[in-house]
C-alpha positions as CSV (number, residue, x, y, z in Angstrom):
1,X,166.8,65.4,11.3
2,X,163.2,66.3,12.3
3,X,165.0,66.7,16.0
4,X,167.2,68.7,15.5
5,X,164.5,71.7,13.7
6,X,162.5,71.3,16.5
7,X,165.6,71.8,18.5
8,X,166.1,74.7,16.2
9,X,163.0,76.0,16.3
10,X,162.4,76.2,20.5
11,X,166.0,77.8,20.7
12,X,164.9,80.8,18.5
13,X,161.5,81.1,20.5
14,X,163.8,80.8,23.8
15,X,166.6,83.6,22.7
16,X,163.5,86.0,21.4
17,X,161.4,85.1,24.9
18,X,164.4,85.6,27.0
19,X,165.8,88.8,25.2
20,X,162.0,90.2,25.0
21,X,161.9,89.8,28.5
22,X,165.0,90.6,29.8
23,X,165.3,94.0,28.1
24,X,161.3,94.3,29.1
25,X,162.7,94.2,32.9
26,X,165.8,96.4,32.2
27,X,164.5,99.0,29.9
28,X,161.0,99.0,29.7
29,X,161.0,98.6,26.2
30,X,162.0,96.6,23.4
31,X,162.2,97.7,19.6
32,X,161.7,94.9,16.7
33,X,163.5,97.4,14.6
34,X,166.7,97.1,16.8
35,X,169.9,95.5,14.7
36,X,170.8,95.3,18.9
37,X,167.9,93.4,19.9
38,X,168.0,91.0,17.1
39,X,171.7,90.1,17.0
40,X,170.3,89.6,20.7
41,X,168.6,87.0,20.1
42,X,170.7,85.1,17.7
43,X,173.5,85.0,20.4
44,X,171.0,83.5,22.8
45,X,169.1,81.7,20.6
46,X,172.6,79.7,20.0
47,X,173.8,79.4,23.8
48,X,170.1,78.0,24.1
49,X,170.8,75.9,21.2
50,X,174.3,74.2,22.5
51,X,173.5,73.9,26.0
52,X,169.6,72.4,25.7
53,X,169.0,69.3,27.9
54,X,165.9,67.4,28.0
55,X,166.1,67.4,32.0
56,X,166.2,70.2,34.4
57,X,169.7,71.0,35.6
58,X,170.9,73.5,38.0
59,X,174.4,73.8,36.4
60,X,172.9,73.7,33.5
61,X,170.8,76.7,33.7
62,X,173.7,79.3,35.8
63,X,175.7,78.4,32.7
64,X,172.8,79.6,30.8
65,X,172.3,82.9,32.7
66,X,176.3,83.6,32.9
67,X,176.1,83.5,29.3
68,X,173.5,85.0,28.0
69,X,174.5,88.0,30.6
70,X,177.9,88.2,28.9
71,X,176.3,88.5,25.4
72,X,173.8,91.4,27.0
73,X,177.0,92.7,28.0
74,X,179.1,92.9,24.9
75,X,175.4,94.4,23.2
76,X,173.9,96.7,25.6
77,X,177.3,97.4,28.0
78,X,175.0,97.7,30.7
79,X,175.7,97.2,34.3
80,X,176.5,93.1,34.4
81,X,175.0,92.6,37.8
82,X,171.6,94.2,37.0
83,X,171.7,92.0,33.5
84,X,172.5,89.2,35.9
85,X,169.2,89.8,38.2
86,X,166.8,90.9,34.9
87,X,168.1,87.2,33.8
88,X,167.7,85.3,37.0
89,X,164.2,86.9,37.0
90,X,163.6,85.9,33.2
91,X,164.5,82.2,33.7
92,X,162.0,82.1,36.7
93,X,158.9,83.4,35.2
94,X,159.8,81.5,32.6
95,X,160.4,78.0,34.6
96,X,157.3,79.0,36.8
97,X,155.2,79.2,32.9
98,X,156.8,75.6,32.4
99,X,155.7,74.5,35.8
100,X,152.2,75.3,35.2
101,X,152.0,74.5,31.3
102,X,153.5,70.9,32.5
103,X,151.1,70.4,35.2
104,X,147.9,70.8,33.0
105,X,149.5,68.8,30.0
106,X,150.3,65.8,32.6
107,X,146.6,65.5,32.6
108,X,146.2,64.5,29.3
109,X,150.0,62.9,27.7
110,X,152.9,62.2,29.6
111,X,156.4,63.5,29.8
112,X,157.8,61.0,28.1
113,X,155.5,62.1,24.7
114,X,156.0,65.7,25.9
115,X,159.9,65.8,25.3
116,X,159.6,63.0,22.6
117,X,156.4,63.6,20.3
118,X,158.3,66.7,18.2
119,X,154.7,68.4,17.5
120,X,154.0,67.9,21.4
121,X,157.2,69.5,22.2
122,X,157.0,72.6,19.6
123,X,153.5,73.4,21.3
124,X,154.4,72.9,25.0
125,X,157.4,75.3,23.9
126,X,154.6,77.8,21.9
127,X,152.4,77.9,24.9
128,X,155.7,78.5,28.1
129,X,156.4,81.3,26.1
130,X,153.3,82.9,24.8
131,X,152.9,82.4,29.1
132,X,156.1,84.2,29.4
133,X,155.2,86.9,27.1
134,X,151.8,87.5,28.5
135,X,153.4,87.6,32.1
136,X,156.1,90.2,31.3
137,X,153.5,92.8,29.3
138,X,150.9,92.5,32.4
139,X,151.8,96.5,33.2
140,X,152.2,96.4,36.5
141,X,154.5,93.3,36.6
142,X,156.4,95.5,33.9
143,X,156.2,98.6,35.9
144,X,157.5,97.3,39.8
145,X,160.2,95.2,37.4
146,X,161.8,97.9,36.1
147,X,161.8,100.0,38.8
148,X,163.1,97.0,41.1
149,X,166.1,96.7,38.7
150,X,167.0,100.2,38.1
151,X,166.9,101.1,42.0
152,X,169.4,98.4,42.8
153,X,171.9,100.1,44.3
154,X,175.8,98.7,45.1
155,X,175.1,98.2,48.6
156,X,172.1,95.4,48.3
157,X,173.7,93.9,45.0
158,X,175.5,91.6,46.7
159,X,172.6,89.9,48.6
160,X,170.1,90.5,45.8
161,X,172.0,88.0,43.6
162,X,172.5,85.7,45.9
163,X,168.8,85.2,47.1
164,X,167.9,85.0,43.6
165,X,170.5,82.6,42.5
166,X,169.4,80.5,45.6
167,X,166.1,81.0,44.9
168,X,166.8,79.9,40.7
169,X,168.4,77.2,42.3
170,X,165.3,75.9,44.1
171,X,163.2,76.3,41.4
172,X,165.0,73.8,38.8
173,X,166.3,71.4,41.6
174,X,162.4,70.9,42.4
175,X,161.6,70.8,38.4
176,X,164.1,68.7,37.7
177,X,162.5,66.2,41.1
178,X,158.9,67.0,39.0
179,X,160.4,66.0,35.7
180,X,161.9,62.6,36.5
181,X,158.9,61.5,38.3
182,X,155.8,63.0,36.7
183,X,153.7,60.5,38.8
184,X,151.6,62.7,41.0
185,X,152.2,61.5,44.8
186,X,153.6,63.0,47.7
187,X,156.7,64.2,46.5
188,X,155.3,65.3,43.5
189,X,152.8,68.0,45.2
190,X,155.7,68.9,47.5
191,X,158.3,69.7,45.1
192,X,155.3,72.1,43.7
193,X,155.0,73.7,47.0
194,X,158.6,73.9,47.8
195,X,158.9,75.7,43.9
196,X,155.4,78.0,44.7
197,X,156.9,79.1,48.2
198,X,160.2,80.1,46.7
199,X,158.2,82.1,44.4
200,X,156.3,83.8,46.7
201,X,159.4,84.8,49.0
202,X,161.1,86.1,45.1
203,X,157.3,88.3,44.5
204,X,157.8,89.4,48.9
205,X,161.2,90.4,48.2
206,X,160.7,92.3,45.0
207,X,158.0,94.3,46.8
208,X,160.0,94.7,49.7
209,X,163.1,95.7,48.2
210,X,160.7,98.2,45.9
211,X,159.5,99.7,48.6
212,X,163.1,100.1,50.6
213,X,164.7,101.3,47.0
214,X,161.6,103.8,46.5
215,X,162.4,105.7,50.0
216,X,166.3,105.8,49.6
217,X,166.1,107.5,46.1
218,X,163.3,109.9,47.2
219,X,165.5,111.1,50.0
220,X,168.5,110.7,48.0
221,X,167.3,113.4,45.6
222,X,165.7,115.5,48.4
223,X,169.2,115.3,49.9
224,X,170.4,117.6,46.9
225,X,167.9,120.0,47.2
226,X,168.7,120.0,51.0
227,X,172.0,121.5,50.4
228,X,171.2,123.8,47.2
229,X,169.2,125.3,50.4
230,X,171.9,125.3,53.2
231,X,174.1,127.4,50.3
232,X,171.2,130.0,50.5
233,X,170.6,130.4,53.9
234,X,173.6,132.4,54.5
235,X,172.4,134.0,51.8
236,X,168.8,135.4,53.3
237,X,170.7,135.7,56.5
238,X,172.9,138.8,54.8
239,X,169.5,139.6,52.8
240,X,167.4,140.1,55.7
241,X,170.4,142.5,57.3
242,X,170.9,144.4,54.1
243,X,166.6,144.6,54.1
244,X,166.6,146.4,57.1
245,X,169.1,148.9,56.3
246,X,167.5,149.5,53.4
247,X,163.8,150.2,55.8
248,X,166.1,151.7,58.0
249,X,167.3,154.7,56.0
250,X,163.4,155.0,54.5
251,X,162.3,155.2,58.0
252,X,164.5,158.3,58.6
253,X,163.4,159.7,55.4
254,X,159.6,159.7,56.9
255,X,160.9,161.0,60.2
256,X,161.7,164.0,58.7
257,X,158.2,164.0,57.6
258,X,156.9,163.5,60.9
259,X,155.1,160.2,59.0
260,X,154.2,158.3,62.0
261,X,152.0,155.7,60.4
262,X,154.2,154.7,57.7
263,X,157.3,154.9,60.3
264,X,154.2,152.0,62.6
265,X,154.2,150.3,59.9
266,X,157.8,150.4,58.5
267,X,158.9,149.3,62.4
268,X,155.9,145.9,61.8
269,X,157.7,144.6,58.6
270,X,161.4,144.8,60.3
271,X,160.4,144.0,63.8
272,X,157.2,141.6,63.1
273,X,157.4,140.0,59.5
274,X,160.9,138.4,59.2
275,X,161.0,137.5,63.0
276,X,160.4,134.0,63.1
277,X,162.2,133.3,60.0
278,X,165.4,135.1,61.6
279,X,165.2,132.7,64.6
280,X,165.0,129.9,62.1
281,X,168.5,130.6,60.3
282,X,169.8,131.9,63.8
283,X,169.1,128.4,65.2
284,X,170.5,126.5,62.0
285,X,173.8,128.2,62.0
286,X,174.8,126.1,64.7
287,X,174.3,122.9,62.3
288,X,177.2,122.8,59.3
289,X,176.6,122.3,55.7
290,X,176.2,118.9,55.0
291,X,172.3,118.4,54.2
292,X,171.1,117.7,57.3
293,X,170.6,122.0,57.7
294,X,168.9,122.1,54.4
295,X,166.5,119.6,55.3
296,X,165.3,121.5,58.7
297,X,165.3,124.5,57.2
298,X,162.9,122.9,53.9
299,X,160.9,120.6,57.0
300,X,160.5,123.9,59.4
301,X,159.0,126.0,56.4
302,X,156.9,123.5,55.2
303,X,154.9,123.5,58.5
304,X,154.7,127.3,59.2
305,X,153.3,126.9,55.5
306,X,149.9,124.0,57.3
307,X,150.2,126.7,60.4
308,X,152.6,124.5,62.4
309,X,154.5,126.0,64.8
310,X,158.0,125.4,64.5
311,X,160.5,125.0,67.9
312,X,164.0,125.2,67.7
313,X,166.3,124.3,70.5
314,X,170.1,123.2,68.7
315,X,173.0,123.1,71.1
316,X,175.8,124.9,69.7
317,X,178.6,122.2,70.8
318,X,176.5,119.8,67.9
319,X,178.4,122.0,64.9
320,X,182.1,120.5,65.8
321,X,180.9,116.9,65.5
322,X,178.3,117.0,62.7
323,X,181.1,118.2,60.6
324,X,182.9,115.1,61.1
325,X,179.9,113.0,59.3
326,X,180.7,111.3,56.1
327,X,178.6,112.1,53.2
328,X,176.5,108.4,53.3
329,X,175.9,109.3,57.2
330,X,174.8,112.6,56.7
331,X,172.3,111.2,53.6
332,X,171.1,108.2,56.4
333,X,170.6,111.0,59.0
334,X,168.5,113.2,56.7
335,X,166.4,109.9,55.1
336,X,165.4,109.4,59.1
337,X,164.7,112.9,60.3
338,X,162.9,114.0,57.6
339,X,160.1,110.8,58.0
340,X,160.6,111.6,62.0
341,X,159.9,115.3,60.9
342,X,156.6,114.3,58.1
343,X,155.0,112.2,61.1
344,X,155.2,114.9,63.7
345,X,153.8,117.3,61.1
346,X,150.9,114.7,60.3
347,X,150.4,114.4,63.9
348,X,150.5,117.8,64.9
349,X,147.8,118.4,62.2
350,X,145.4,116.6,63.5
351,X,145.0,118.8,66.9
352,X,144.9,121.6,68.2
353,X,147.9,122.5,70.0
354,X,149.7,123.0,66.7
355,X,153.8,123.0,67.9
356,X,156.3,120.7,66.6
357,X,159.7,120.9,68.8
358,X,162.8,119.8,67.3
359,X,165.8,119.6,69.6
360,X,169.4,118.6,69.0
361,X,171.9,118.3,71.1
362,X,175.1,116.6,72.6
363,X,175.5,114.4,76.2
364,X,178.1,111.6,77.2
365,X,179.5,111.8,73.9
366,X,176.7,111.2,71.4
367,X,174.3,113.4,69.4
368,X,170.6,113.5,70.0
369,X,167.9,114.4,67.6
370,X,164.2,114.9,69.9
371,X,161.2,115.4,67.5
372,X,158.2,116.2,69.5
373,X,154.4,116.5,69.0
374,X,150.8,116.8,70.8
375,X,149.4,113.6,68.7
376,X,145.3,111.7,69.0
377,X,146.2,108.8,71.4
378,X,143.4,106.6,70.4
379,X,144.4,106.6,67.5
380,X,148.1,105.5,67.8
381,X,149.5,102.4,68.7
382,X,152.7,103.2,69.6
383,X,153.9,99.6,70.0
384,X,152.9,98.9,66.2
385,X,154.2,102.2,64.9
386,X,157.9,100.6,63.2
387,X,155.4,97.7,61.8
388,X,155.0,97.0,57.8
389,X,152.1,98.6,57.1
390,X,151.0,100.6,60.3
391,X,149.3,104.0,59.5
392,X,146.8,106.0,60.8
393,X,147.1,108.2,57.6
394,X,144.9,105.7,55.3
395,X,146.0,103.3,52.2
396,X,149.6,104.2,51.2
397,X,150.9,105.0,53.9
398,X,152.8,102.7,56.6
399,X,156.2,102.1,55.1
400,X,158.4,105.0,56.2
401,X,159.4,104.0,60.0
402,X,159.6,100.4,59.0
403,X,162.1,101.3,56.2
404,X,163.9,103.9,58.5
405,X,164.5,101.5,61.0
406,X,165.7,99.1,58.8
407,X,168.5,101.5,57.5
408,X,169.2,102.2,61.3
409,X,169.6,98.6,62.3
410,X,172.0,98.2,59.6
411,X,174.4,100.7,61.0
412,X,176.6,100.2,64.4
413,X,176.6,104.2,65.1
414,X,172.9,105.0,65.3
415,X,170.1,104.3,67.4
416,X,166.4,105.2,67.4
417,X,163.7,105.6,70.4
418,X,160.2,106.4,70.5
419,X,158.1,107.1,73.9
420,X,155.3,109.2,74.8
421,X,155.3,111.8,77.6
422,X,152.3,114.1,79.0
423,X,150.4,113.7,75.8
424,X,153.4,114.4,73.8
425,X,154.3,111.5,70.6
426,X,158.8,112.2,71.2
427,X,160.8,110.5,68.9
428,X,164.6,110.2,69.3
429,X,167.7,109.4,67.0
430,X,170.9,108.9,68.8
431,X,173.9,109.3,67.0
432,X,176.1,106.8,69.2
433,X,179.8,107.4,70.7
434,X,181.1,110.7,68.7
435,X,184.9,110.2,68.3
């Protein structure tokens, strides 16, 4: 009798520790007052209930997950595979709290009275969980959680499941090893290492994966923006022609009036003013909407703006084949140019011959986009520059040409190239073999 309310009693501290958690990573939150949340935790609460076993068991546990994801599922109808991975990372903070409550207990009772002693077992179950619990709420564990899980996007699903089902995997195959021989020899401290180090790949990946998910949603949402300003460029093209009209017709007024200073300084604002922005959109309409335009146009401004001077050079033949790109290729394209663009800008900043060139154009059948810059040569590295963590920006920075080139090598139709020439930083991206 007495085993089965304890068995009672750690099922409803599991299904509340594993709901708490697992909505923690998926939401952010989690409400007491929720009918959701606590018929939650009755449902797992009883899968915990009919499938407990003493021992560690790697079917055992997946059976777990699978169901407790269906009875998120049926609750919350969110997306199954992120339910899946805020599970699969639930069960391992929770086994990892288990692993470390078990090793300091060893010390002073063994498993045998851990599993067996029902007041032992109700406070090795008290303290995993209160573990668990303390884990979960650290904020920024909460914070790069969350945001891990909601960035997953369909393209990475597939692989983020299965590293962390192989990783979950690993973790109870060595706990179950550590629970059926508690005696503390070789094996014993390697089946901790083996369960530490997969650990420590899940934390590496999770940053990783952060960091890669971070980038592609900035410039995801950029890319929007990018086209809202390609729609408008046509726009100030036919404004700047209807502008000076408009100047036109007061100029003749004043020539009537023999005016010569305000017809000077009539001719400065049509003539002087608007000149390098006409260049800009003359240049640009020989790229097609798509988002790649918006971006230049939104990149070019923003260094007249840190007095940059912009250089256009786009080969008219480009427009035929950019309008054959996909949406997805256009987005890739964008994501890379516009951290090609940021560095140049960065670059440029820091000297004194203040020009950023930005050519595009089309040979042997591919497309070619050539950002250039005057850059500070001791104080790039060029063979370090597609590194993790490379800067010479300062803390937080780093991460952009490692993650862009990691989005190229993942394609078959682009290529990137770096190389400097006469003082010049020039950075290439090679769309391969038009058709």
């Amino acid at each position: 009798m007495i085993d089965t309310i304890v068995k009672i009693i750690c099922a409803i501290m599991c299904g509340f520790t594993i709901t708490y958690t697992a909505k923690i990573i998926l939401d952010g939150s989690f409400s007491f007052r929720s009918l959701r949340n606590i018929c939650l935790i009755i449902m797992i609460s009883i899968v915990i209930f009919f499938s407990y076993q003493i021992n560690y068991n790697a079917e055992s546990i997946l059976l777990k997950i699978v169901l407790c994801a269906v009875c998120f599922n049926f609750m919350i109808k969110g997306s199954l595979y992120k339910i899946f991975i805020a599970l699969l990372i639930t069960l391992a903070i929770i086994s990892v709290c288990d692993l470390a409550n078990t090793i300091v207990w060893l010390n002073f009772v063994s498993i045998q009275e851990m599993r067996e002693v029902w007041y032992y077992s109700i406070l090795c179950n008290i303290i995993v969980y209160i573990l668990t619990l303390m884990t979960i709420n650290n904020s920024a564990m909460k914070t790069k959680l969350n945001t891990f899980i909601n960035n997953i996007n369909d393209k990475s699903k597939i692989s983020t499941i299965f590293l962390f089902t192989l990783s979950m995997i690993a973790i109870v195959y060595t706990l179950y090893n550590i629970s059926i021989n508690s005696s503390k020899n070789s094996n014993y401290f390697i089946n901790i290492i083996i369960m530490f180090s997969y650990c420590l790949i899940m934390i590496i990946f999770l940053r990783e994966q952060g960091e890669y998910n971070d980038l592609i949603n900035k410039y995801d949402s950029l890319f929007d923006y990018f086209k809202e300003i390609e729609d408008n460029v046509d726009e100030i093209s036919f404004a700047n022609h209807e502008y000076k009209n408009q100047l036109a017709v007061i100029k003749g007024y004043i020539e009537n009036n023999k005016n010569k200073e305000a017809i000077k300084y009539i001719n400065d604002i049509t003539n002087t003013n608007r000149e390098k922005d006409n260049i800009i959109i003359s240049e640009l309409k020989n790229i097609p909407n798509g988002g790649i335009k918006g971006l230049l146009y939104y990149k070019v401004i923003s260094s007249i703006n840190k007095n940059i001077t912009p250089v256009l050079d786009i080969d008219k033949s480009c427009a035929e084949y950019l309008k054959k790109l996909t949406v997805d290729e256009n987005k890739i394209i964008s994501k890379a140019i516009g951290v090609y663009i940021d560095n140049a800008i960065d670059a440029t900043s820091l000297t004194t011959n203040k020009i950023v060139s930005i050519e595009i154009y089309f040979i042997n059948n591919e497309i070619n986009f050539v950002i250039s810059n005057p850059f500070l040569q001791n104080n790039t590295n060029i063979s370090k520059i597609s590194q993790k963590g490379y800067t010479t920006k300062g803390k937080g920075h780093g991460n952009g040409i490692y993650l862009i080139d990691k989005i190229i090598k993942k394609t078959d139709w682009l290529k990137s190239e770096r190389k400097i020439i006469n003082n010049y930083y020039i950075q290439k991206l090679t769309i391969k073999k038009i058709g």
